[in-house]
C-alpha positions in Angstrom: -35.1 41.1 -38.5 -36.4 38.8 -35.9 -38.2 41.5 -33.8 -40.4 40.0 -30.7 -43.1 42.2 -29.4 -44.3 41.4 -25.8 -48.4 41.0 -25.6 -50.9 39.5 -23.2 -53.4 36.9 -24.3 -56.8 38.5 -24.1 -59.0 35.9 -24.7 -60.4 33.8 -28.1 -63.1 34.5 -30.4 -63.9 34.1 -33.5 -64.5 36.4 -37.1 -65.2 35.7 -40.6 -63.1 36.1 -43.2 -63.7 37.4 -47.1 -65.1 34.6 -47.7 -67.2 34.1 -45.1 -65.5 31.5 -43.2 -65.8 31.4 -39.6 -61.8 31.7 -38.2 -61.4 30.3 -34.5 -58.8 33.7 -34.0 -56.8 34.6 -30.3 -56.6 38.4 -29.0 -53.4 39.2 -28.1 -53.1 43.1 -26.9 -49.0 43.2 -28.2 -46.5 46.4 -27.3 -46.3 49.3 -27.0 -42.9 48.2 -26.1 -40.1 50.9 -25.5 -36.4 50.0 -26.3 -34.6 50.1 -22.9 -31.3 49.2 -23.9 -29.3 48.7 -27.1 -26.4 45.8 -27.5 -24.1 45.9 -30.7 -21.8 43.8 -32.0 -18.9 46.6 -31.3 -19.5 46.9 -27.8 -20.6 44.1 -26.7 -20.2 41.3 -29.2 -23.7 40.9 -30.4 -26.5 42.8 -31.5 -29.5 43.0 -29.5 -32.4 45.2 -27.8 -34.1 45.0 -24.6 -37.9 45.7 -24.7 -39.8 46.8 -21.8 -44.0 46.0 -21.6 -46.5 47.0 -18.8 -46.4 50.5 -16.9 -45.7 49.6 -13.4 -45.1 51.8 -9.8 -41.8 52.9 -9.0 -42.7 52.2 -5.6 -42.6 48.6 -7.1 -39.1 48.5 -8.8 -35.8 47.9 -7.1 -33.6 51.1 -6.9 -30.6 49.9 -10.0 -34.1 48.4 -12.2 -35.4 52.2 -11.9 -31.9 53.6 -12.4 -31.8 51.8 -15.6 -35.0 52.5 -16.7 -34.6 56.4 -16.2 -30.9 56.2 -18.1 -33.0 55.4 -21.3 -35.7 57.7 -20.6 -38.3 54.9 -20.5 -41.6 55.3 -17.5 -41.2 52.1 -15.1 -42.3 48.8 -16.7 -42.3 45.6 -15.1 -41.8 43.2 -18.0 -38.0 43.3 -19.2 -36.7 40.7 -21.8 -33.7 41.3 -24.2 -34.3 40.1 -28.3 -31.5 38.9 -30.9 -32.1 41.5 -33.9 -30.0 42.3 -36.8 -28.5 45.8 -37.1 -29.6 47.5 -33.3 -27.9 50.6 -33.9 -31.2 51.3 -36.3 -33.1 51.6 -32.6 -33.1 54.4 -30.6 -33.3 54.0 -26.5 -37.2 55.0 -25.7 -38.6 54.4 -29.1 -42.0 52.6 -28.9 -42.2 49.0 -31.0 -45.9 48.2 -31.6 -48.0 45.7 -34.1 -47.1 48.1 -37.2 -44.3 45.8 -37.3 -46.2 42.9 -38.5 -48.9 42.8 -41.2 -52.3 41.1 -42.2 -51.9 37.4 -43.5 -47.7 37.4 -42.5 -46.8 34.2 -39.9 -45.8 34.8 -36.5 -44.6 32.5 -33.9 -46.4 32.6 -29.8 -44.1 32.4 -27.0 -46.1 31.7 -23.7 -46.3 29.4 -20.3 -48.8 26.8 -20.6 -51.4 26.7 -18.0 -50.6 24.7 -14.8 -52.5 21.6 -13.4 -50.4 20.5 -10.6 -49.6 17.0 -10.2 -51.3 14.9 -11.9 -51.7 11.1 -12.7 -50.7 9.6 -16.3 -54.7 9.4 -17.4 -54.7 13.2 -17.9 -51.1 14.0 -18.1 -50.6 11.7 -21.1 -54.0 10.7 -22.0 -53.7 6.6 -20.9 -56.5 4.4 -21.2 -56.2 3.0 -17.9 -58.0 -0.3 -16.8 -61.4 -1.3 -16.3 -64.0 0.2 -14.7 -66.0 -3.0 -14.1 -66.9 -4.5 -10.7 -64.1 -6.5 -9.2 -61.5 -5.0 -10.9 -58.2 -3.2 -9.1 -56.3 -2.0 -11.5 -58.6 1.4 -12.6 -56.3 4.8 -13.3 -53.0 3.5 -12.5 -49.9 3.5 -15.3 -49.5 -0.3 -15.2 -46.2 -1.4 -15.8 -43.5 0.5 -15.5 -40.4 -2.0 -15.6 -39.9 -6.1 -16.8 -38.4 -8.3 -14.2 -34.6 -9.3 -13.7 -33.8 -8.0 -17.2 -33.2 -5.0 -17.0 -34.0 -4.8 -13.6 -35.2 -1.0 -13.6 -37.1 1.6 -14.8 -35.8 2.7 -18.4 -35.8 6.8 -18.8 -38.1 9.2 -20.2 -40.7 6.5 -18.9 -44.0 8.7 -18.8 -45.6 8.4 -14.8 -47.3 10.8 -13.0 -45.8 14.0 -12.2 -46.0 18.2 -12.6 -48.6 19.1 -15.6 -48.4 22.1 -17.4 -46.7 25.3 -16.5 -44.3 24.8 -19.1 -42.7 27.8 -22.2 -44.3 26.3 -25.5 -43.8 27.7 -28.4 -46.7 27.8 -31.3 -44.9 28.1 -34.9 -46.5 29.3 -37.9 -49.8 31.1 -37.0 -51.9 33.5 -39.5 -52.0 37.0 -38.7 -55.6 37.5 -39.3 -56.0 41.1 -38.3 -54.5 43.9 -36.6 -55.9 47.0 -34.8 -53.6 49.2 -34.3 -55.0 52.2 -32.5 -55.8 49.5 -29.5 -52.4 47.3 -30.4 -54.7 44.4 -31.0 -53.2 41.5 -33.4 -55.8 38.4 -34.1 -54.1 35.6 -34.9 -55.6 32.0 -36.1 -56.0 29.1 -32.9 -54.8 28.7 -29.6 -51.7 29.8 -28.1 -50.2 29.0 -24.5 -51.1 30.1 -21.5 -54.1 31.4 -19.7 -56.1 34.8 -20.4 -54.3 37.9 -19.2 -50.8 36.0 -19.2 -47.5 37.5 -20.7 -46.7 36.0 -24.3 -44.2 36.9 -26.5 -45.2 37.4 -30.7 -42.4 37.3 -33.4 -41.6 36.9 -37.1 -41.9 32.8 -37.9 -38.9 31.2 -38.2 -40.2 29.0 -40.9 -41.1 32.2 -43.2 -37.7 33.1 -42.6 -36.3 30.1 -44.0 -38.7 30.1 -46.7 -37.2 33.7 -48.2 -34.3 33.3 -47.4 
């Protein structure tokens, strides 16, 4: 069942492990998430749930958002995303998903939008060496060149320039599940993941370990 929870990204740390190696781990508060609305192959040609994820004001929520919200007996929420799952009749509308779903040492994949830097020249957007710094020279943090002459006579595509940096969905595969708490919905997992602290990410079963048993 590929079941994705919807989290924020608390921060990073770090814990030991048995063995008393340091692991560089990332907080992610994940769920509760309520099931809003249930898809199934019958009805509607595939099966699928819709999750819900922060409490919000209804004050907040346009009049058919709350309408739907109420239908399934869910409190107002202000994150709604729908997941591909195998068998969604086993869900019930209003029942709460949370990190029980995933264990200690299983793989998970991170969903999240990368932080954003703007626009931003090809030194720190793709990490060029540029030219010298010396006295005299002119040619400092620019790309160089970007085409030949007559042949071809233009710039070929995908030619990395300067441009909009970050603020893109990246996907992390394969990460540790290094501990859960479950009375605060706390999963540690091992590294980084996108985005900045306090931003929306999603956490589900890895792909890869899917494969793998299958």
């Amino acid at each position: 069942m590929n079941l994705i929870l919807l989290g924020k990204k608390i921060g990073m740390t770090q814990v030991f492990d048995k063995d008393n190696h340091l692991i560089p781990v990332t907080v992610i508060q994940a769920g509760p998430c309520p099931v809003t609305q249930i898809k199934t192959k019958d009805r509607d040609g595939y099966d699928a749930i819709q999750i819900g994820y922060r409490s919000q004001k209804e004050s907040r929520l346009a009049a058919p958002e709350l309408g739907h919200l109420k239908k399934a007996g869910v409190a107002p929420v202000s994150e709604l995303r729908e997941v591909r799952v195998e068998g969604a009749a086993q869900f019930q509308l209003g029942e709460l998903l949370t990190v029980t779903k995933f264990s200690e040492g299983s793989k998970v994949d991170i969903i999240g939008v990368s932080k954003g830097h703007g626009f931003q020249g090809v030194v720190r957007r793709f990490s060029f060496d540029g030219g010298p710094a010396s006295h005299g020279s002119m040619f400092h943090r620019r790309g160089g060149s970007y085409g030949m002459r007559q042949t071809p006579g233009h710039v070929f595509k995908n030619k990395k320039m300067p441009g909009r940096m970050g603020n893109d969905r990246i996907t992390v595969q394969n990460l540790d599940v290094i501990r859960i708490v479950e009375d605060k919905n706390i999963i540690l997992v091992r590294g980084s993941v996108p985005g900045c602290n306090g931003g929306l990410v999603m956490v589900r079963e890895s792909k890869k370990s899917r494969v793998k048993k299958a």
